[in-house]
ZAKOL-656930 format. One line per field, with one value per residue (C-alpha): residue number from 1; residue in three letters; x, y, z negated. Coordinates in Angstrom, 3 decimals, decimal comma, padded with zeros to 6 digits. Example, Ala and Ser with C-alpha at 12.3 -4.5 7.8 and 13.67 -1.06 7.14 Angstrom:
i <- (1 / 2)
aa <- (ALA / SER)
X <- (012,300 / 013,670)
Y <- (-004,500 / -001,060)
Z <- (-007,800 / -007,140)
//
This chain:
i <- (1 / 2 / 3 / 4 / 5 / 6 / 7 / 8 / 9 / 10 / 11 / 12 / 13 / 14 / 15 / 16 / 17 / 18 / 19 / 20 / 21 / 22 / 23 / 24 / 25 / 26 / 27 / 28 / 29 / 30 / 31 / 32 / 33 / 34 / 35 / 36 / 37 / 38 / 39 / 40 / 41 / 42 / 43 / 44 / 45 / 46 / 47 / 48 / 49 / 50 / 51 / 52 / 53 / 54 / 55 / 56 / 57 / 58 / 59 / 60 / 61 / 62 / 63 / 64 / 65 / 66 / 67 / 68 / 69 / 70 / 71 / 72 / 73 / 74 / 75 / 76 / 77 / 78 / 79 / 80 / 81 / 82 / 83 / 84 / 85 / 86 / 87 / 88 / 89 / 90 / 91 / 92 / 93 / 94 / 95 / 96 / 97 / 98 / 99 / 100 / 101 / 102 / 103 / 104 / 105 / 106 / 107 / 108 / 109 / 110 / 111 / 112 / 113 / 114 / 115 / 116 / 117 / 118 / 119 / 120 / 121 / 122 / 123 / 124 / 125 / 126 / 127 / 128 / 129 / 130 / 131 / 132 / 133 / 134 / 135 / 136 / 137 / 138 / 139 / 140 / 141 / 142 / 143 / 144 / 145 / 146 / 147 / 148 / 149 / 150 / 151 / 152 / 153 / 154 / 155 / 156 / 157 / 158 / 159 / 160 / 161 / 162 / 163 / 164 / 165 / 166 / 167 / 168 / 169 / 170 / 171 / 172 / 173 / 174 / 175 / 176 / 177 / 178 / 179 / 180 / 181 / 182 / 183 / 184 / 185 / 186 / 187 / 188 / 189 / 190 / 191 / 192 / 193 / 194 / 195 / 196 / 197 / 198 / 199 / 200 / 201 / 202 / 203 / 204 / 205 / 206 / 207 / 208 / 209 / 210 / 211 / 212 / 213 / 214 / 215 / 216 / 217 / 218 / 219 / 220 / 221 / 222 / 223 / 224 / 225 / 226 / 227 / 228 / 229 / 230 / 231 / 232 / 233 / 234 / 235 / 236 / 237 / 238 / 239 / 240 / 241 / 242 / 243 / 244 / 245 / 246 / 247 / 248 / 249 / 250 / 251 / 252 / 253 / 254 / 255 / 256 / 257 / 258 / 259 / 260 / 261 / 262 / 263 / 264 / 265 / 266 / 267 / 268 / 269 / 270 / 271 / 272 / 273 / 274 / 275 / 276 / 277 / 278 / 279 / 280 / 281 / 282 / 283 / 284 / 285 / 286 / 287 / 288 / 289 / 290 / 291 / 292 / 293 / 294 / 295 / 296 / 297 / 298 / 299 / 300 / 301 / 302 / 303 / 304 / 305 / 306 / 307 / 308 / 309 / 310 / 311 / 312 / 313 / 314 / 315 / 316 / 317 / 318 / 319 / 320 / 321 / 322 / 323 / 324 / 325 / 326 / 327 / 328 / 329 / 330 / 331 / 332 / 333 / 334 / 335 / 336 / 337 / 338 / 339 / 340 / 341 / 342 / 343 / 344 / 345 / 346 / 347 / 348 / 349 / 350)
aa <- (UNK / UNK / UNK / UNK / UNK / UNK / UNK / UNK / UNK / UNK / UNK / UNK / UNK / UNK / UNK / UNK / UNK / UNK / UNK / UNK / UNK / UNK / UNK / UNK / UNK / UNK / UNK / UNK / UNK / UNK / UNK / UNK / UNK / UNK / UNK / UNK / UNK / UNK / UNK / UNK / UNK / UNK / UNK / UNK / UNK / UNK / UNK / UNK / UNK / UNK / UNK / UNK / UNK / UNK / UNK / UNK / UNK / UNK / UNK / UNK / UNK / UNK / UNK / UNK / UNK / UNK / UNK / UNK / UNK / UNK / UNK / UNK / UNK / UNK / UNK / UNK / UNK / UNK / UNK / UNK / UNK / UNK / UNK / UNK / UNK / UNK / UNK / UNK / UNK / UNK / UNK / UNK / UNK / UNK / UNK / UNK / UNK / UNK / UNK / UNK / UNK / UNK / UNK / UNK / UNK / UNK / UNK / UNK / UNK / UNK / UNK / UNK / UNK / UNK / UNK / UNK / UNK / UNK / UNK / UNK / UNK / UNK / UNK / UNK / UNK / UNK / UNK / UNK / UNK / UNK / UNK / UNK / UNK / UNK / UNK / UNK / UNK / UNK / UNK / UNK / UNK / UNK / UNK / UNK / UNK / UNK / UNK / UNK / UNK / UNK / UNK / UNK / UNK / UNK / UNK / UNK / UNK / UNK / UNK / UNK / UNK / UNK / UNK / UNK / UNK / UNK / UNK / UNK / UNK / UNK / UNK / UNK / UNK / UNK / UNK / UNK / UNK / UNK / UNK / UNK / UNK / UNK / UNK / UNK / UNK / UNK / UNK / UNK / UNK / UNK / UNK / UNK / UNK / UNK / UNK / UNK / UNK / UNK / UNK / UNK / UNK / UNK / UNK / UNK / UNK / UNK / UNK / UNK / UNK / UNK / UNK / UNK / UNK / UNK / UNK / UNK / UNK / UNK / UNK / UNK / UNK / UNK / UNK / UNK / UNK / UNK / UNK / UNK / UNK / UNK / UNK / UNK / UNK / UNK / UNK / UNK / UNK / UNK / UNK / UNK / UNK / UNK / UNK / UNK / UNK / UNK / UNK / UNK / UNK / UNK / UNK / UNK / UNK / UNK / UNK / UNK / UNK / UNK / UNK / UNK / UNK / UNK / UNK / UNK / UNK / UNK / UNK / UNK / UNK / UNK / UNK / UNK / UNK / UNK / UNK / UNK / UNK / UNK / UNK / UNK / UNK / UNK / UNK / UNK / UNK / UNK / UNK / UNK / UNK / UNK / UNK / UNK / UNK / UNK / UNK / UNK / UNK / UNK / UNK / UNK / UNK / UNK / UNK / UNK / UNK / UNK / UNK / UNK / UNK / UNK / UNK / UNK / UNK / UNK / UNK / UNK / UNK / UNK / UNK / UNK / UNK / UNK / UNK / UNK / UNK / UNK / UNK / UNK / UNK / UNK / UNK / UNK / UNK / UNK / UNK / UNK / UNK / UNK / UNK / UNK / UNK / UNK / UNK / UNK / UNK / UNK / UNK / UNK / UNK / UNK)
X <- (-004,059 / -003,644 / -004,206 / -004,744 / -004,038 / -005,402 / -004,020 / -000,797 / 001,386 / 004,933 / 003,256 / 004,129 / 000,579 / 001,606 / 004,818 / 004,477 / 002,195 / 004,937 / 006,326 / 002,394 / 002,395 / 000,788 / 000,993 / 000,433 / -000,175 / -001,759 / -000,791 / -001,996 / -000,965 / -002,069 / 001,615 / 004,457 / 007,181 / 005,442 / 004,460 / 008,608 / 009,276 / 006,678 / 007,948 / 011,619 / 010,617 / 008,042 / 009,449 / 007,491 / 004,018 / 002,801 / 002,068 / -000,305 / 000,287 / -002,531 / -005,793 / -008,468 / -010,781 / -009,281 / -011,674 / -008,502 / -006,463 / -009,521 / -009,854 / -006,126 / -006,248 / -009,197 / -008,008 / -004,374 / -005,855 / -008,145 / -005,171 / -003,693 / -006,650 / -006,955 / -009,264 / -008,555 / -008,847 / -006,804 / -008,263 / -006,602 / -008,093 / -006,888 / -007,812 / -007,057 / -010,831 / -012,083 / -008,660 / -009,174 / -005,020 / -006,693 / -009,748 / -012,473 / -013,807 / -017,322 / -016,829 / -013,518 / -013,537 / -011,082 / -013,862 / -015,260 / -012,673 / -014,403 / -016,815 / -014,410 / -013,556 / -016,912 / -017,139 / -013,951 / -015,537 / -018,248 / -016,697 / -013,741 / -016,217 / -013,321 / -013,923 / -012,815 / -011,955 / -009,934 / -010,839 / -008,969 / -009,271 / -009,390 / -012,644 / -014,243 / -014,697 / -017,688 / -019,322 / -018,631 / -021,508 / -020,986 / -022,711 / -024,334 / -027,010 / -027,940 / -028,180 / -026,074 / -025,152 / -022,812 / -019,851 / -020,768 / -024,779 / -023,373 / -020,937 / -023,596 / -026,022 / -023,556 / -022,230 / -024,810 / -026,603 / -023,795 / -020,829 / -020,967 / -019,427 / -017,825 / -016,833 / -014,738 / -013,084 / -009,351 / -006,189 / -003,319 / -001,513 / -003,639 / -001,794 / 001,661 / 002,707 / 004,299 / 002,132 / -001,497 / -003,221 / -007,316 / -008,127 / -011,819 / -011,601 / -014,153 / -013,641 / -015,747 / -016,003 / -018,333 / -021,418 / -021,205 / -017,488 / -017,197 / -014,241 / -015,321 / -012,786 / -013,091 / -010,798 / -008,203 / -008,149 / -006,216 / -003,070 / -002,470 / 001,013 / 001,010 / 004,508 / 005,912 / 008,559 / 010,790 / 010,135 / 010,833 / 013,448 / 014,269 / 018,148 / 019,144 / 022,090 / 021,352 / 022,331 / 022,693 / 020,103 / 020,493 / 017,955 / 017,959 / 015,884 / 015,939 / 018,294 / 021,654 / 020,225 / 016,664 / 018,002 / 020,048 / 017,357 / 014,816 / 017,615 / 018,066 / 014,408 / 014,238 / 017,216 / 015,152 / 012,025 / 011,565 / 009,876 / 006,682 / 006,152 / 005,830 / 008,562 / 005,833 / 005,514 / 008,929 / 008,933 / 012,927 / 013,410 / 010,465 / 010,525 / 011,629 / 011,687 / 015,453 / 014,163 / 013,637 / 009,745 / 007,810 / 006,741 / 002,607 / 001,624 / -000,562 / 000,609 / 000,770 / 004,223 / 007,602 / 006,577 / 008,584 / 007,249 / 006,554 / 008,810 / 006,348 / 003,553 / 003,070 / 004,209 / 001,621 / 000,062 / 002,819 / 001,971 / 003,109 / 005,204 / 006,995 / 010,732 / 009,754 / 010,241 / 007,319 / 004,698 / 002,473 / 004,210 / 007,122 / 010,081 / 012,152 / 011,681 / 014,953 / 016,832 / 017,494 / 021,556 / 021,807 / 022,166 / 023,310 / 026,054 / 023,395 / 021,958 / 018,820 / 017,417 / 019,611 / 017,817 / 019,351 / 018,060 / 016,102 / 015,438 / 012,337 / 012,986 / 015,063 / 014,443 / 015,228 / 012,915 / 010,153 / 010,542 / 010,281 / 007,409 / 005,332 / 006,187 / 007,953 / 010,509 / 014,455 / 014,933 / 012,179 / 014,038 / 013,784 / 016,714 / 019,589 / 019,161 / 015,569 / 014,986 / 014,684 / 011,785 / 010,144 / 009,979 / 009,166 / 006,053 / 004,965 / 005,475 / 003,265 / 000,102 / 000,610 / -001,097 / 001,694 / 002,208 / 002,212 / -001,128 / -001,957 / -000,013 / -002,035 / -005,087 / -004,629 / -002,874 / -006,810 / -007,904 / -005,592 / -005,702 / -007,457)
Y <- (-016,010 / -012,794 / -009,246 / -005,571 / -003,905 / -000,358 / 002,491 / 000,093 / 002,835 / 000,926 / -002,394 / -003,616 / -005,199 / -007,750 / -008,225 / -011,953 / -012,677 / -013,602 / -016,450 / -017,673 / -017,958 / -015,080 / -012,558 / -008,626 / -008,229 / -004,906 / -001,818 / 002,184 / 004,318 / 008,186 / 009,333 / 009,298 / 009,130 / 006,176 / 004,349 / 004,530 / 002,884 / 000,400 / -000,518 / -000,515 / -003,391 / -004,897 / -004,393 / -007,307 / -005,820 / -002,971 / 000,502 / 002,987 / 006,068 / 008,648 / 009,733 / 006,682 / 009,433 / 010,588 / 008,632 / 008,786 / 006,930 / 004,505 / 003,494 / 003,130 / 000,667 / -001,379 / -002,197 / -003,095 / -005,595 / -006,853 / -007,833 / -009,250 / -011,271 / -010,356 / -012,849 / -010,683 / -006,907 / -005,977 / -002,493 / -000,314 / 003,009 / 006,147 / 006,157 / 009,583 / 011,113 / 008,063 / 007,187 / 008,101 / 008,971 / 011,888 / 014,374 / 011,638 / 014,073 / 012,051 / 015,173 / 013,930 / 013,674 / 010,371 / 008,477 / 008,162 / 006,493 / 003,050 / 003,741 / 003,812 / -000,010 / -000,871 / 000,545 / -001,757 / -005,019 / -004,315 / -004,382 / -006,598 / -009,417 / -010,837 / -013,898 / -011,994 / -009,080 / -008,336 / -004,763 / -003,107 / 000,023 / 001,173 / -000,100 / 003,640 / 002,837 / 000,321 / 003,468 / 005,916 / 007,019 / 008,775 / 010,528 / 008,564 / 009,701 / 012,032 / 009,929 / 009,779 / 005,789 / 003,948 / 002,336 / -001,360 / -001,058 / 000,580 / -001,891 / -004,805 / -002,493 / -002,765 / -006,306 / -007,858 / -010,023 / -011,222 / -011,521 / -013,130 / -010,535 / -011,127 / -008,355 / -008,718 / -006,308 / -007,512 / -007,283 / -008,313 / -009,005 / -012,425 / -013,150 / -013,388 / -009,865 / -008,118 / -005,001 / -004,233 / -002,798 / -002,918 / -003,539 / -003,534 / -006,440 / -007,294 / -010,936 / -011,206 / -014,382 / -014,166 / -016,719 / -019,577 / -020,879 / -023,340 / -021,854 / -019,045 / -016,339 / -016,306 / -014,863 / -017,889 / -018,852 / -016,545 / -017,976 / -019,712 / -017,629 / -013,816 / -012,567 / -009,752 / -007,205 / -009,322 / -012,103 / -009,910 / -007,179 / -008,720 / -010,177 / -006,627 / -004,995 / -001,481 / 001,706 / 004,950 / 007,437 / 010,041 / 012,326 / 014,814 / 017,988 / 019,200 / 021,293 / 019,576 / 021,091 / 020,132 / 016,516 / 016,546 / 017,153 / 014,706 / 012,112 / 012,313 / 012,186 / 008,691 / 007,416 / 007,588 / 006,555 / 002,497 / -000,009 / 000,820 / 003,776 / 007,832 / 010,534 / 012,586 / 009,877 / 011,645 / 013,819 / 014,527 / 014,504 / 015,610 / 016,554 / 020,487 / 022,443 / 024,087 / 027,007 / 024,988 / 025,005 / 021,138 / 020,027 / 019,501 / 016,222 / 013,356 / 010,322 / 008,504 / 010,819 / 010,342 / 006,713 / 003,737 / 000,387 / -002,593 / -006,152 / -008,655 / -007,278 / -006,775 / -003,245 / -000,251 / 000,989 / 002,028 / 005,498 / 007,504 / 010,115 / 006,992 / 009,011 / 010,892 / 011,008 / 013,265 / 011,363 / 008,221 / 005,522 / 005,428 / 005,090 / 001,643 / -000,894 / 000,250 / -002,741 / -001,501 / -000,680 / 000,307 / 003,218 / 006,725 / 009,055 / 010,484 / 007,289 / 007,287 / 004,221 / 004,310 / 002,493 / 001,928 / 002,860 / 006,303 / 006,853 / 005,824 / 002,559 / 002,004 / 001,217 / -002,315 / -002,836 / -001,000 / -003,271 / -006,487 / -004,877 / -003,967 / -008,321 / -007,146 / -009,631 / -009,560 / -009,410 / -007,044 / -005,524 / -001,638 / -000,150 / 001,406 / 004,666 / 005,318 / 008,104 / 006,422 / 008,904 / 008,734 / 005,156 / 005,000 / 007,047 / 004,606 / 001,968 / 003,663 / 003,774 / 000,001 / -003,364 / -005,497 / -007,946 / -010,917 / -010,696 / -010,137 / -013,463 / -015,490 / -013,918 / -014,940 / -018,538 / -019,095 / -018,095 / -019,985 / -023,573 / -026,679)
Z <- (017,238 / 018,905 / 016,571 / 017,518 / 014,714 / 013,901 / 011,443 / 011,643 / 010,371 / 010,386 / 010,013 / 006,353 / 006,628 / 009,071 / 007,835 / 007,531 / 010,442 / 012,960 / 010,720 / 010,468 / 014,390 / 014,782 / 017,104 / 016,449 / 020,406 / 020,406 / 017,607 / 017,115 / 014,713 / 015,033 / 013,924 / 016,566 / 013,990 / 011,984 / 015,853 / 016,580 / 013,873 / 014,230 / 017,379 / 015,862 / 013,776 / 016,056 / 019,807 / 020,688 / 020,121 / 022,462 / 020,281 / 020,892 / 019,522 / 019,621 / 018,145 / 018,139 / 017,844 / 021,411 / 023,923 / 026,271 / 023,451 / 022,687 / 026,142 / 026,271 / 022,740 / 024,105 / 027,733 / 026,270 / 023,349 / 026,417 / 028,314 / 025,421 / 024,822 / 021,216 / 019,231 / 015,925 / 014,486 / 011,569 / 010,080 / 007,588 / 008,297 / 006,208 / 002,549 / 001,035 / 001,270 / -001,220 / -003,676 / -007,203 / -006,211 / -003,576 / -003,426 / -003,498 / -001,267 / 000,714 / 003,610 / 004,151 / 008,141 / 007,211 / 006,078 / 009,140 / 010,819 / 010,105 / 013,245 / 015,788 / 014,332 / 015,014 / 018,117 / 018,776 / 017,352 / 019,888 / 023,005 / 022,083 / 020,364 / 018,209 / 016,581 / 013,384 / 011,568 / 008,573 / 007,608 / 003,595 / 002,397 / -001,942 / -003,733 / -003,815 / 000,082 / -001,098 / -002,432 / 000,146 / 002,312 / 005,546 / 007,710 / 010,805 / 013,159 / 010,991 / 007,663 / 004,921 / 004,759 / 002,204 / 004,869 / 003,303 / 004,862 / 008,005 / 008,685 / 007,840 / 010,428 / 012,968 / 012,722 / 010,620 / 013,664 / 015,043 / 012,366 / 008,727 / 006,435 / 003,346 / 001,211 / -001,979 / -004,455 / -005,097 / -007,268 / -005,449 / -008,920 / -008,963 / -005,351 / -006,536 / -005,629 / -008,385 / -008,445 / -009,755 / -006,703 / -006,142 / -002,696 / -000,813 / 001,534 / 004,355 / 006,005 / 009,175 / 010,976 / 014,325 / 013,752 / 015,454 / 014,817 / 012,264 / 010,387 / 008,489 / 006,768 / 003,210 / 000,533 / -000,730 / -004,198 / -007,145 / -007,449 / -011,351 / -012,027 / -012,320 / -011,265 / -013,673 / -013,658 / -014,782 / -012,430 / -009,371 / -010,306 / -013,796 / -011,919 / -010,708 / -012,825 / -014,427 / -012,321 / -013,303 / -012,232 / -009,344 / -008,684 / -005,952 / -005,289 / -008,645 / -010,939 / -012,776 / -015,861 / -015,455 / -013,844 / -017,151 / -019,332 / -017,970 / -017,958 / -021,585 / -022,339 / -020,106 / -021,834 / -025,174 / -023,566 / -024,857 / -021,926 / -021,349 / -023,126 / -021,958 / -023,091 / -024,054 / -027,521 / -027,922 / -030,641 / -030,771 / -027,056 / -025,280 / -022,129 / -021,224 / -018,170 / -017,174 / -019,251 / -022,303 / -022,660 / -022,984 / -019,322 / -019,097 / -018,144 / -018,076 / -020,361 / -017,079 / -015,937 / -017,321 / -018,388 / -017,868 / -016,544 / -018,742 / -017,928 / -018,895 / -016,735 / -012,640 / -011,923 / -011,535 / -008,355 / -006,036 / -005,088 / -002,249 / -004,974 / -006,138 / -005,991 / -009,113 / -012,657 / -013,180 / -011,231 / -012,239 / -013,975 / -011,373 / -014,259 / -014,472 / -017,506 / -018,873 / -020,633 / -024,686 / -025,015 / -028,971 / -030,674 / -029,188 / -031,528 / -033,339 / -034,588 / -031,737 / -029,783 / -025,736 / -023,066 / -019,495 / -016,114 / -016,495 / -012,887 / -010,465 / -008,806 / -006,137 / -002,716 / -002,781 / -005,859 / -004,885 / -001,550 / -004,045 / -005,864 / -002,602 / -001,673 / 001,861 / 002,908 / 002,098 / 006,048 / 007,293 / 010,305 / 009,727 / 011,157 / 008,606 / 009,790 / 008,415 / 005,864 / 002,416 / 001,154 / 004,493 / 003,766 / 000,340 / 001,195 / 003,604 / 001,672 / -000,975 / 001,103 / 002,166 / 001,172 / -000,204 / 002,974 / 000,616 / -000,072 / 003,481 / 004,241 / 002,161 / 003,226 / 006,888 / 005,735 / 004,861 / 008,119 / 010,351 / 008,159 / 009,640)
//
């Protein structure tokens, strides 16, 4: 099976697709920095990077996955215009980035299409010829006669990836073929915190861009944070700004993650303290000098375990030299790759 994939960004999507046989022969992303590293970790497949919106760029997409002979589109278009994480904003000119996909599927004719985006996109209209038209009708408008759609609402915590993320998923299968594309099974086992970062020693927390005395502050109010619970249930050592005053917040900040549960949403601000339930389990260590409850690890996770949590593979090839929060924001707008593996394990079994 032969893939174009669009939005690709650095390709943690298909990040199990080569060891399935198949092959990502075709790749755009809009961003030059993101399309050089694609290609870093994917030499093989031939990027694109440009504007799909650019008819130059399109053309340029199309004849390449033509060549290729591409049998399959893989679709992850921007989602920041319909996130409950962004603006929700319907005007957002992102939104529309779903019809140059179907202007794909029509010339290419693949024999299938995987196409993800977050759930709000089910109940997102946009505007088309005029008409305000939620994407789900225009997609079945456009494809309806000639493709079998299947559309499902997913949590990739039921797919063995150790992270609660909602996912919109469309399966398209061209009519005709035999095999159709539909959504495997939810796996029996839910894999925790514990299961997939639970064998990592404690580190002490480092924290750049942000004052000693502020760093020193927040560190202390993590420290007496237990598992699973916010520093603003603190009453002793609330968080303070370097000035001393309490830091405003929703109960979703300063809070550490739970061990016995799949981690939260990985979000793209997932190097901070003070954004959305971004703060390590923490492992309980005793009692401090003044008679209070210690617990290990106040800091974000690291690197390596938000790579576990997202389900990317131990030896995903992206070079040494890449910037680690450049790459823990893209790994924040991906779809963990494990669930993406099973998904086309369904697709390619006989």
């Amino acid at each position: 099976m032969k893939v174009l994939s669009l939005f690709a960004n650095i390709g943690v999507a298909e990040a199990y697709l080569r060891g399935l046989g198949i092959e990502v022969s075709v790749a755009n992303e809009l961003l030059e920095r993101r399309a050089k590293l694609y290609s870093e970790i994917y030499p093989e497949t031939e990027m694109i990077s440009g504007d799909i919106t650019n008819a130059k760029i399109f053309n340029h997409v199309i004849e390449a996955a033509k060549n290729r002979k591409v049998d399959c589109i893989m679709a992850t278009p921007p989602c920041q215009g319909m996130s409950t994480a962004g603006q929700q904003d319907e005007e957002d000119e992102r939104n529309k980035l779903i019809m140059p996909v179907m202007d794909a599927v029509h010339i290419l004719k693949p024999n299938y299409v995987f196409i993800e985006n977050v759930p709000n996109f089910l109940n997102t209209a946009i505007e088309v010829k005029g008409n305000n038209i939620l994407i789900p009708k225009y997609i079945e408008n456009e494809l309806g006669n000639e493709y079998e759609i299947h559309s499902y609402t997913i949590n990739t915590k039921n797919y063995s990836v150790p992270q609660v993320r909602e996912r919109a998923i469309f399966l398209i299968t061209k009519k005709g073929l035999s095999h159709i594309w539909l959504l495997p099974k939810p796996d029996e086992k839910i894999i925790t915190m514990r299961d997939a970062i639970g064998n990592i020693p404690s580190i002490d927390p480092y924290i750049k861009d942000i004052s000693k005395k502020e760093m020193k502050e927040m560190v202390v109010s993590m420290m007496h944070t237990p598992t699973g619970k916010t520093a603003f249930d603190n009453e002793k050592y609330f968080p303070v700004k370097e000035n001393g005053t309490p830091v405003k917040g929703y109960r979703n900040t300063y809070k550490r993650q739970n061990w016995d549960t799949p981690a939260y949403t990985v979000t793209m601000d997932n190097r901070k303290i003070s954004s959305q339930n971004n703060v390590h389990p923490g492992r309980y260590l005793g009692k401090d000098k003044n008679g209070d409850d210690v617990y290990s690890d106040a800091r974000t996770l690291t690197l390596y375990e938000l790579m576990l949590v997202m389900s990317l593979p131990s030896d995903w090839p992206v070079p040494e030299k890449t910037s680690e929060a450049f790459l823990r924001r893209i790994i924040g707008e991906g779809i963990p790759p494990l669930f993406v593996k099973k998904v086309f394990e369904k697709l390619i079994e006989r």
